[in-house]
C-alpha positions as CSV (number, residue, x, y, z in Angstrom):
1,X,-9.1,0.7,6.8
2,X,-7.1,1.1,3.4
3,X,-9.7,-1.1,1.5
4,X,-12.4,0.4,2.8
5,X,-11.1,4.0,2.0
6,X,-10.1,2.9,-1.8
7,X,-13.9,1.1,-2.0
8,X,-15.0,4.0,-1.3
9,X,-13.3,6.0,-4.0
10,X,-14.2,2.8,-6.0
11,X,-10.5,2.7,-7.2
12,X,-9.1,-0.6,-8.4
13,X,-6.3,-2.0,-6.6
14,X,-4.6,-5.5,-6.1
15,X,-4.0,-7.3,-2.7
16,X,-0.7,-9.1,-2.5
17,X,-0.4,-11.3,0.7
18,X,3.5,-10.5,1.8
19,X,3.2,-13.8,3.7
20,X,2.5,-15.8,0.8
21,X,4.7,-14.1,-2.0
22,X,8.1,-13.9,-1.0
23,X,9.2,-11.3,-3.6
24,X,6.5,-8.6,-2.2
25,X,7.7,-9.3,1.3
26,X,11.2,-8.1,0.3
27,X,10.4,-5.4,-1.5
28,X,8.1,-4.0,1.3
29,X,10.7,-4.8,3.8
30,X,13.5,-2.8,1.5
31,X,10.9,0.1,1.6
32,X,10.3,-0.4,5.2
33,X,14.4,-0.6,6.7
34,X,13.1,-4.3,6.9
35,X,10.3,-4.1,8.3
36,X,7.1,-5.9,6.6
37,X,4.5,-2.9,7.4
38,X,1.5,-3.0,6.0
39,X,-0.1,-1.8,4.5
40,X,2.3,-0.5,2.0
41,X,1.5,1.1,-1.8
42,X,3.1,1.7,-4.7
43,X,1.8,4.5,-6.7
44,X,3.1,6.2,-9.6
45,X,6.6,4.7,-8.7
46,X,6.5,6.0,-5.5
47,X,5.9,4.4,-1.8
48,X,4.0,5.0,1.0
49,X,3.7,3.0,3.9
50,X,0.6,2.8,6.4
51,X,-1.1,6.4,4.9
52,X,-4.0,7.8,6.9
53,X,-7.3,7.9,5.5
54,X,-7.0,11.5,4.0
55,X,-3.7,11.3,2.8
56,X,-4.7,7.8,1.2
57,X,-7.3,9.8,-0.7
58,X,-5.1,12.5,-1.8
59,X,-3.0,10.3,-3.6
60,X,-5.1,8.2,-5.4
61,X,-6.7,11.5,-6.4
62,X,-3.8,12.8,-7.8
C-alpha cells in the first residue's frame, strides 16, 4: 500500500529489507518498542510507523 501511494505521488524513496540489513532492523525496532513494524519512514528526522494512505500523502507533501 505505501509504494503504491508514494508511486503515485511519483516521490523517490528507498526500500531497505529489515530482514536482510541488520542495522535497519534495530533502528526500526528502537522506533517501534522492539517491534520490526513495517512499514516504517523516516522523514525529515522524524518517524512514522505504518501511516494510512492520507496521512502518507500529507507528509511527503509537506
Amino acid at each position: 500500500m505505501a509504494k503504491r501511494v508514494l508511486d503515485q505521488l511519483g516521490v523517490e524513496y528507498r526500500v531497505i529489507d529489515v530482514e536482510e540489513d541488520e542495522e535497519a532492523a534495530r533502528r526500526v525496532m528502537e522506533q517501534n518498542k522492539g517491534n520490526r513494524t513495517v512499514p516504517t519512514f523516516q522523514i525529515d528526522g522524524a518517524w512514522y510507523t505504518n501511516p494510512d494512505p492520507a496521512t502518507l500523502e500529507r507528509l511527503v507533501r509537506g
